[in-house]
N, C-alpha and C positions, 0 to 999 in steps of 0.2 A: 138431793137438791133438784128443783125443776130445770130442766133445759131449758136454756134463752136463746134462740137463734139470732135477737137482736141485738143485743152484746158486743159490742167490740173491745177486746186490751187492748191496754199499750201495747204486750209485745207483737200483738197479729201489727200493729199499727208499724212498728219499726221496719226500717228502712232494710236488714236481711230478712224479716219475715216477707215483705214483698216482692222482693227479686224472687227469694222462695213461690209465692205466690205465683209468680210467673215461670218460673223452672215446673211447678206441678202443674200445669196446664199443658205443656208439653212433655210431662213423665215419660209417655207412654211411646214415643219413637225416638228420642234422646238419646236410649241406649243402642239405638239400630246404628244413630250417626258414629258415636264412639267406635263398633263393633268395625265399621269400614273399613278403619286403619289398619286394625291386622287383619282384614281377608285382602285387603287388594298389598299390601307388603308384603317382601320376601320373608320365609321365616322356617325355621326347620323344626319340623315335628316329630314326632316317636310315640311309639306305642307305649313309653311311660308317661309321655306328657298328653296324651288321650286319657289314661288311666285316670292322672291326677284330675285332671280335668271334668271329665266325669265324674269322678267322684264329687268335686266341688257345686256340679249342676244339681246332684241328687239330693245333696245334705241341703241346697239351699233351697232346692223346691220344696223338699221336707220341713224348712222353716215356714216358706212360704203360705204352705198348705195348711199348718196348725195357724199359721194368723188368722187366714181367712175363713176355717172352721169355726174360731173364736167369734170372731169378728162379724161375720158375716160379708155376704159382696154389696151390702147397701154403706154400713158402719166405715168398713172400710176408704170407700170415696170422701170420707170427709167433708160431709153435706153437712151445711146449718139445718137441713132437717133430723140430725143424728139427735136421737131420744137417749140414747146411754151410752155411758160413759163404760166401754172393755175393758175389765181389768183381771181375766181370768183366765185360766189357762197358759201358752207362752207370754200372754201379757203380762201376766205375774212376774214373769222372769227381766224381759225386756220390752220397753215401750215402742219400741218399731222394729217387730219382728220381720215387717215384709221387704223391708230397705234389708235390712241384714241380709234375708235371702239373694233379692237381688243383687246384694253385691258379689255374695258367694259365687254365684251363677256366672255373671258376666265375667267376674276374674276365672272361671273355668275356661269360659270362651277364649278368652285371650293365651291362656296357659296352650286350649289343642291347638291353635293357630299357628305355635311357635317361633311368633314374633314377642319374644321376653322381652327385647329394650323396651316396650310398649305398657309393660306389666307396670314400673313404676309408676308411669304419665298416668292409666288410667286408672289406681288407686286413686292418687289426687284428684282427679278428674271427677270420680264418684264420690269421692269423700267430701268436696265442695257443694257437688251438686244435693248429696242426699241432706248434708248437713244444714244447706239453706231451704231445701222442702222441708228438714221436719221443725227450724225456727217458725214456718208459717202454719201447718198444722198445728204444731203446740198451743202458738197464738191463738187459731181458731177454739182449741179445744179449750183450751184458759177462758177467751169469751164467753162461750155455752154453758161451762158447769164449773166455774169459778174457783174457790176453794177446794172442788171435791176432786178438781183435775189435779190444782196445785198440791193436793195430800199424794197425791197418787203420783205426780211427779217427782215427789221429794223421797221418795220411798222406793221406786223404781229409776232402775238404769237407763238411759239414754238408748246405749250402744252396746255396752259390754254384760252378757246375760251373769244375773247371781237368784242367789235364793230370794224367794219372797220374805219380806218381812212384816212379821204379824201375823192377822190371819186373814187366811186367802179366798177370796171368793169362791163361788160352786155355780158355774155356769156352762150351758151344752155346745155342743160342738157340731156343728152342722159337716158333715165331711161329706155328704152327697155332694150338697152345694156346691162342696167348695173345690172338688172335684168338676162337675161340670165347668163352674166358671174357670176353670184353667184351661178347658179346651182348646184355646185361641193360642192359650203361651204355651202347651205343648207342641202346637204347628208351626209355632214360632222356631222354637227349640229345634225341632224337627228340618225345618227348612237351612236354621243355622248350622248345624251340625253338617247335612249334606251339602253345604255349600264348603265348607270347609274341608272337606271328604273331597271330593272334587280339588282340590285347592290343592293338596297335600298328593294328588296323585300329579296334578298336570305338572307340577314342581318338580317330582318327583320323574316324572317320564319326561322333560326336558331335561333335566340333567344328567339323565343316563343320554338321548339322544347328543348332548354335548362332550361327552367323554367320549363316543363313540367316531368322534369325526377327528379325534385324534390320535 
């Protein structure tokens, strides 16, 4: 099917698809403001919940990274200029492989932090937020390629990956790219990390200076 960039659905048109609309125009520092609460809150950490943590940034940038291989870093922005419709590779499995990532990732953040009462607020927290981006994405994509999104929706998961069903596309996977464009969220990463590294000691060396004064 041709792509229409002029198109609009009803669902881009519905009232969560545009709050969405507006949630994805500021994606991209959203998760800095969330991340505030556990660096400037008390919180106690351990070198399991480093562990855990870690682990949960690696597996979700690993998601991350096959999206955007798929996908590409133009596909991905969700432009009415977007010529094709991704449906291969992790897409096969699940329709918003890079929300999954990110969520993997920032619940890692919040796990080293060890501010846990925080863990539940900010599952819901993210789970609202990504839930209403991808009502307005879908919208958009439902506009553009009509029925061919609607098959492809109906057949693919949302949120929870499973096997393809049918038969699967055969398309390449840019991992230069998609390596490059993460430069920016590894410095991200990078700076989080050490800020939390810092967090975990100054915590850590005040509260030995406070047991020492008695």
């Amino acid at each position: 099917m041709t792509a229409d960039p002029n198109r609009v659905s009803a669902t881009e048109q519905s009232l969560p698809a545009q709050i969405g609309a507006v949630l994805f125009r500021h994606r991209g520092w959203l998760p800095l403001l969330f991340l505030g609460i556990p660096l400037v809150m008390p919180g106690s950490t351990s070198p399991f919940r480093w562990d855990v943590g870690l682990a949960l940034i690696v597996v979700g940038e690993t998601v991350r990274l096959a999206g955007v291989a798929a996908a590409g870093t133009v596909t991905r922005r969700r432009s009415r200029n977007v010529q094709r419709l991704v449906t291969h590779g992790i897409f096969a499995w699940v329709r918003n492989p890079l929300y999954i990532g990110n969520f993997l990732i920032w619940m890692g953040f919040v796990t080293i932090s060890g501010v846990l009462w925080f863990l539940p607020a900010a599952v819901l927290l993210f789970a609202v937020e990504y839930e209403l981006i991808v009502r307005y994405e879908e919208g958009v994509l439902e506009s553009i390629f009509g029925r061919e999104y609607l098959d492809y929706k109906t057949c693919t998961p949302r949120w929870i990956p499973g096997p393809p069903k049918g038969e699967t596309q055969i398309g390449e996977h840019h991992w230069g790219e998609a390596f490059r464009s993460e430069i920016s969220t590894f410095l991200q990463y990078a700076v989080l990390l050490m800020a939390f590294w810092i967090k975990s000691h100054v915590m850590a060396a005040g509260a030995t200076g406070f047991i020492k004064t008695f």
